[in-house]
C-alpha positions in Angstrom: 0.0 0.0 0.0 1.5 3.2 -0.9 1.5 6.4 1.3 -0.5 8.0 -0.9 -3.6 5.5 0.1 -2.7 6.1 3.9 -3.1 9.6 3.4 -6.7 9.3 2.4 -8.1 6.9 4.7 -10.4 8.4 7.3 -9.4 8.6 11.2 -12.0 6.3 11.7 -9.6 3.7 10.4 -7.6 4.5 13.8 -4.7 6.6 14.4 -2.4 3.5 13.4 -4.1 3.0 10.0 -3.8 6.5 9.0 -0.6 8.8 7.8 0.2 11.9 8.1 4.0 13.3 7.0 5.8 13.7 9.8 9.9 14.1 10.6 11.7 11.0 11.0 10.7 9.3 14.3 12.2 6.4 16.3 10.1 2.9 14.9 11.8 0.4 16.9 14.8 -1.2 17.7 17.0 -3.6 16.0 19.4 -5.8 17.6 22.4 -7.6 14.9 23.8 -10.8 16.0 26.7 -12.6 14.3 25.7 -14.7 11.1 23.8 -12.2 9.3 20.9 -12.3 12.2 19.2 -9.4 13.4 16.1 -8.8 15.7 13.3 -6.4 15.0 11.3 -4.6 17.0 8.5 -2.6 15.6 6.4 0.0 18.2 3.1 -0.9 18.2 2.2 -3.0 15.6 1.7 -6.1 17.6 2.2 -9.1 15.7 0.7 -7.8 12.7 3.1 -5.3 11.4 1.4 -5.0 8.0 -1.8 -3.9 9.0 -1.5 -1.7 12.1 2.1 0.0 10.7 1.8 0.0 7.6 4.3 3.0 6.8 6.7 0.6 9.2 6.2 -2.2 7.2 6.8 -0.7 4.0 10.2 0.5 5.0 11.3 -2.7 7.0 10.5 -4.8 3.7 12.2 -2.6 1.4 15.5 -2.2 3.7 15.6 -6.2 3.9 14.5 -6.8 0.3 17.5 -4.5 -0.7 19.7 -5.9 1.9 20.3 -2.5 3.5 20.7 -2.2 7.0 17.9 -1.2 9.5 19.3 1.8 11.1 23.0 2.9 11.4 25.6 0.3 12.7 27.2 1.7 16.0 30.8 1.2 16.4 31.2 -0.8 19.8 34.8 -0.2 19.8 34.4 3.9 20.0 31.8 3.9 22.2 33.1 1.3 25.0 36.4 4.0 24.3 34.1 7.4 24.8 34.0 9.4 28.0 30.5 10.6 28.9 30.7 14.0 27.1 32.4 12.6 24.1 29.0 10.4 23.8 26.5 12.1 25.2 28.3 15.6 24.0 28.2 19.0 25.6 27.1 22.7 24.8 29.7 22.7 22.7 29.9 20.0 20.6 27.6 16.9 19.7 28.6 14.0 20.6 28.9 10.6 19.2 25.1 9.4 19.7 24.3 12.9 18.3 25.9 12.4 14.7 23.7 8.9 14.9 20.8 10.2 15.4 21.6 12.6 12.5 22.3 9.6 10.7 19.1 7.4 11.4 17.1 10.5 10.4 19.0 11.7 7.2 17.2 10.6 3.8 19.3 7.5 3.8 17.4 5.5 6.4 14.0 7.5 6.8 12.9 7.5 2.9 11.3 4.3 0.7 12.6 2.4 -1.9 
């Protein structure tokens, strides 16, 4: 179902059924294991993704279909070597989770395929 569908069906459907454009927003979590295996976590879908997160969905199945990753890969070995304000950042300067976030929210993990 394309976006453009979601954007016409009536509230009535529910607030998960519908779309509205919005700025990139956290949809889950994933969690990568050795051997190619990663865990997916969708917020409140349930365990029917398709129908009650639709815009979710889309993007999960498209990522994996195109064998892109989920959301930006962290590197373990700089963050186990950060000091707090190095990770968190301070008034001065962002930070290393900063610059990730900017990452998962740039074009090249919030658009479709």
């Amino acid at each position: 179902v394309s976006a453009s569908v979601l954007e016409k069906k009536m509230p009535q459907w529910g607030e998960l059924l519908s779309y509205k454009p919005m700025n990139p927003q956290l949809g889950g979590y994933v969690k990568n294991y050795e051997s190619n295996v990663s865990f997916v976590t969708i917020h409140t879908s349930g365990h029917m993704v398709p129908q009650f997160k639709p815009v979710s969905a889309l993007q999960f199945f498209s990522r994996v279909l195109y064998n892109m990753h989920l959301s930006p890969l962290l590197d373990m070995s700089q963050v186990e070597s950060c000091s707090d304000s190095e990770f968190f950042g301070t008034s001065d300067a962002e930070g290393y989770m900063g610059e990730w976030i900017n990452e998962a929210q740039s074009s090249s993990f919030s658009g479709y395929y």
